[in-house]
N, C-alpha and C positions, 0 to 999 in steps of 0.2 A: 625818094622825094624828101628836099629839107622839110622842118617842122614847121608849121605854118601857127604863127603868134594867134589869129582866129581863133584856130583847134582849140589852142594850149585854153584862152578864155571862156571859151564857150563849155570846156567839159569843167572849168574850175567852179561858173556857174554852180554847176550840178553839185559840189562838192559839201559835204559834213562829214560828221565825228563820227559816222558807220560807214562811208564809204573810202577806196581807197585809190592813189593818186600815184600814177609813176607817167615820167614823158623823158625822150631823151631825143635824141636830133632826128631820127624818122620815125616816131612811131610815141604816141599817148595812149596809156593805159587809165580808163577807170572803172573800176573794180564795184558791182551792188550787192546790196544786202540778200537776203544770207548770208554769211562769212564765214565758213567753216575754218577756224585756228586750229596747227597744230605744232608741237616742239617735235622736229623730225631729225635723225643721224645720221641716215642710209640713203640709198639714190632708192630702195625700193619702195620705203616709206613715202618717200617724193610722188614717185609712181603712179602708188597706187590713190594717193589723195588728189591728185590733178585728173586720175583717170573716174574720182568717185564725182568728180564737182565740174567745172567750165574747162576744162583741159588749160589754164594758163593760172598760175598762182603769185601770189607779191611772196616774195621770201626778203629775209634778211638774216644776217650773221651779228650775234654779236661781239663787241670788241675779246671778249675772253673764247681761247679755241675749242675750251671744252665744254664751252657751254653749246646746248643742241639750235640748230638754226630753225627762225622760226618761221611759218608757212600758213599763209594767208588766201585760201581758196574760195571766192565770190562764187555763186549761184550764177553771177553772167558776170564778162568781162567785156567792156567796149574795146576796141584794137580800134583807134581816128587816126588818119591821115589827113593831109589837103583834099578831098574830092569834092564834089557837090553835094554828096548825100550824106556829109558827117550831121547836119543838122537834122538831118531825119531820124539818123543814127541817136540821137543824142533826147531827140522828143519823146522818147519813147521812155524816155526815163522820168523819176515823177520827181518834182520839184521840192528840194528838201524844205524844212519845217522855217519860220521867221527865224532871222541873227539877231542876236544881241548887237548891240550898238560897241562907238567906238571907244576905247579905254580912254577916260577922261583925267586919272591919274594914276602913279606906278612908282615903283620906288624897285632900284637895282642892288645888287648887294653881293659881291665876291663870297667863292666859299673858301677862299682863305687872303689872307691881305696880300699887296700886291708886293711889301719886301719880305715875306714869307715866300711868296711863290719865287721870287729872285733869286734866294737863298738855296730852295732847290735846283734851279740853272745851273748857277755856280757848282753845286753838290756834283749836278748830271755830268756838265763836262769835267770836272777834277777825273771823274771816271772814267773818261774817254782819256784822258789825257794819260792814266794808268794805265790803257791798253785792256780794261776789261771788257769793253766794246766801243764798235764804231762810232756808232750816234744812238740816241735816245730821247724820245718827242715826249714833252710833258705839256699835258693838257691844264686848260682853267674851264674853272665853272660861273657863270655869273646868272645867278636867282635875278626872277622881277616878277613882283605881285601887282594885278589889274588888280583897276575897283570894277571891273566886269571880266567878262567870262572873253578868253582871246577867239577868234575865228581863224581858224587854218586854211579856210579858203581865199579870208583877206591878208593871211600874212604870203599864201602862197603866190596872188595872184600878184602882191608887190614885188615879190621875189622874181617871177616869169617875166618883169620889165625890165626890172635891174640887171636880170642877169638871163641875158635872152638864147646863150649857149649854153646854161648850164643843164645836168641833169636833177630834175624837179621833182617832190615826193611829198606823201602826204599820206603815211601808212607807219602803224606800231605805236601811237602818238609823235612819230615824229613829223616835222616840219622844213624840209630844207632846199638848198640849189646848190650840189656840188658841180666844181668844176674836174673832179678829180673820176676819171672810167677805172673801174677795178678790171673787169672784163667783160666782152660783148662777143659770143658767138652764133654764128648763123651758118648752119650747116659745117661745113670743118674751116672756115675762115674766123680768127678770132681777131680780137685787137683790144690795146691795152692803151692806157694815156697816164703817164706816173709824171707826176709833181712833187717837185721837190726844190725849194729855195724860194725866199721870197723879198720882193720891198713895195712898198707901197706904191700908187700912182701919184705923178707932179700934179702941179699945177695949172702950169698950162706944159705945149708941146716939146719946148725945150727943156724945162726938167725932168719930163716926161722920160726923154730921149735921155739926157743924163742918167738918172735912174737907173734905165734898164740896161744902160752899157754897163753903169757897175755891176751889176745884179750877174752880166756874162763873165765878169773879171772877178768876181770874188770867189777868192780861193775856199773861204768856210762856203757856199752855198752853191759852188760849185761840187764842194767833197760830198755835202749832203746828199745833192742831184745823183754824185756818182753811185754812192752805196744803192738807194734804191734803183735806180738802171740795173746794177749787174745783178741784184735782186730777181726784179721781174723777169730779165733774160733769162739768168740758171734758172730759174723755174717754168718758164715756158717749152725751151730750150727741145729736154728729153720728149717730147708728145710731139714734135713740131716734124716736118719734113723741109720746111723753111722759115725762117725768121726775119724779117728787117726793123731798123730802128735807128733813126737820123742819130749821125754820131755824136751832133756835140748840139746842144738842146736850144729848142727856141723858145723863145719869150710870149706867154701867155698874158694877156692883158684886159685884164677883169676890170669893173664899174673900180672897185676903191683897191686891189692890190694888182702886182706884176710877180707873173712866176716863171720857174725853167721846168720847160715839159719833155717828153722825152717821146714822141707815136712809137706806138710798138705796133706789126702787123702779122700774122704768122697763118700757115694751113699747118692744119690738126693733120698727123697721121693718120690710116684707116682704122687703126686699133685706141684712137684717144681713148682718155679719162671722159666720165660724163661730163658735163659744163660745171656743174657744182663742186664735184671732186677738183675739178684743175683748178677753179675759182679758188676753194681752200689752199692751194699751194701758194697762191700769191695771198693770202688774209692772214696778220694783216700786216699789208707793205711796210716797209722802214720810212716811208710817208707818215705814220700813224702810231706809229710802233717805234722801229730802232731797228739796229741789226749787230751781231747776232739775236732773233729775235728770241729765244731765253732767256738769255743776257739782259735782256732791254724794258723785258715783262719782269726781272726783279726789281732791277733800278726803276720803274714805273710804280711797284707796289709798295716798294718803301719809300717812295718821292712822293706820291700823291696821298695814298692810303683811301681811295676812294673806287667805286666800282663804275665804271665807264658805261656800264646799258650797251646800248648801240653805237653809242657815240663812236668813231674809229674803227667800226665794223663797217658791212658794206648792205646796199640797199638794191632793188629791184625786180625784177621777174625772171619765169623759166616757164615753159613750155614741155607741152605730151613728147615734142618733137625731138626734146633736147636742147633747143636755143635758148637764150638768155639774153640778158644784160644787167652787170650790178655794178650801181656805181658807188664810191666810197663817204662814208657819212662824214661829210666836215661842211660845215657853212650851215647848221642845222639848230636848232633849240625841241625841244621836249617841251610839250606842249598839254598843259592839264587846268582846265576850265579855266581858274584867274591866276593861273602861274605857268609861269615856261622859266624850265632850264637851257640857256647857251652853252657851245660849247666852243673853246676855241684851243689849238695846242702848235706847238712848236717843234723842228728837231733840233737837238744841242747837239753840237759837236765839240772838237778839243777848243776851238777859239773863241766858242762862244761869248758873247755878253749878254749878261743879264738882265742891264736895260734894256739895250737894243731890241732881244727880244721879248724884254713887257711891250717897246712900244711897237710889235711888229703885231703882239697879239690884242691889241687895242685897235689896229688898223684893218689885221681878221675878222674882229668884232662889228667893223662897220659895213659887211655882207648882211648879218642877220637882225641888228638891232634897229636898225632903219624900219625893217618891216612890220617889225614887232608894234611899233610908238608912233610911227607916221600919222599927225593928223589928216 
């Protein structure tokens, strides 16, 4: 059953800084206090803390692989759907404490200037253009300090309108609504949705259409698209018994950007990976990353010189059962009383431009900052 907007508002109600927020097209998660935290390695550590607490935990990965993933176990976890009795489901839960009010003024601030960050573009694709690797995504930061404290329920709940297909979260301090499915399996059926290319939306209908015809004819964001497809494929591939995945990608068409998507659909073999293990073989995509991904985590670390958190890591739950669903953290800010970190990144390839892509990632920017500042 699709995700009913209702649901999504009535559990966002319920939502603060202790409790924890995931929804994706059939199914909202939120998570109540208690909260047993743990930094977990092994599927058995997973195990065994899902089998100490609610049997269903938030986990996330962060952007770095070695760092350990981390695991979020409520005392009760709601599982809403559409029915009748989500309301009953939901009463039962006690009504968080008074909000703070709406941020009356704020002040935005790059963490590095924006023809510093161009300069690295430039840098990125020289390297591709050497054959050291294919592509490589460089992220920006953009700081905003409130004269009050932000609410993650009201940046969420702006977020659940604007962006009424995306995957919604509200867990680790973060705040977001990716459009982008890392992995989602249910019993040995998994599926994947890789993004990859982007241009902004028209104006109106016919730039619109204009737009996104280029967006299918461009040879750089076409090449991007391609690296991550055969990405996600050879990694699915090995565990699968079948795979499908439309061959030449369609246009994803979000509130302020247009992308090329790629459905991936596959059955697990009887002897799959657990869901986390397989999750790990696509983390993190060349969506987020680059590829070859070593390659792309050097040129990342001398291009940025900063530590990503979660950001370009991936977000969601897992079950006693083995099922899951994590979706990839982009369209998101970091969220700490009167300041939230943005985060927004690009992939460069050989053709890259350096404006083009500031002003693609100014266009990314107008997912999360709307919600932020909305009177």
């Amino acid at each position: 059953m699709a995700r009913s907007q209702e649901v999504v508002d009535d559990a966002i109600d319920l939502l603060d800084n202790r409790r924890l927020f995931f929804s994706g097209p059939d199914r909202t998660l939120l998570g109540i206090e208690p909260i047993a935290h743990h930094l977990v390695d092994s599927e058995e550590d997973i195990a065994q803390a899902l089998a100490a607490g609610g049997g269903i935990g938030f986990v996330a990965f962060p952007f770095q692989r070695q760092e350990p993933i981390r695991l979020a176990v409520p005392a009760r976890t709601l599982s809403l759907e559409e029915t009748p009795d989500h309301r009953r489901l939901l009463a039962s839960v006690p009504t968080p404490s008074a909000k703070s009010g709406e941020p009356g003024a704020f002040a935005l601030r790059p963490s590095e200037p924006p023809e510093q960050w161009c300069g690295s573009v430039a840098d990125a694709a020289r390297a591709v253009r050497r054959g050291e690797l294919r592509k490589a995504v460089l992220a920006r930061r953009i700081q905003m300090e409130c004269d009050t404290d932000i609410e993650p329920s009201v940046v969420l709940r702006r977020l659940a309108h604007s962006f009424p297909s995306a995957y919604l979260f509200s867990a680790f301090g973060l705040v977001g609504a990716s459009p982008e499915l890392l992995l989602a399996k249910r019993g040995r059926m998994v599926e994947s949705r890789a993004l990859a290319g982007t241009i902004r939306r028209g104006g109106d209908a016919e730039s619109d259409r204009r737009l996104a015809s280029w967006l299918q004819e461009s040879g750089k964001n076409q090449e991007e698209h391609r690296v991550l497809r055969e990405a996600v494929l050879d990694a699915l591939t090995p565990s699968t018994t079948w795979i499908k995945a439309n061959e030449r990608p369609e246009t994803l068409k979000l509130a302020n950007v247009q992308h090329l998507m790629t459905r991936v659909r596959a059955e697990l073999k009887a002897d799959h990976p657990p869901f986390l293990r397989l999750a790990a073989t696509l983390h993190p995509t060349p969506a987020v990353c680059g590829w070859p991904r070593d390659k792309a985590y050097e040129v990342i670390e001398r291009l940025e010189g900063w530590d990503r958190g979660l950001y370009g890591g991936a977000l969601g739950w897992v079950d006693a059962e083995g099922n899951g669903c994590l979706c990839v953290t982009i369209r998101c800010a970091e969220i700490h009383g009167k300041n939230a970190t943005m985060y927004v990144g690009n992939g460069i390839v050989a053709d890259s431009d350096p404006k083009e892509e500031l002003a693609e990632t100014r266009a990314k920017l107008g997912a999360i900052l709307p919600a932020l500042i909305a009177p």
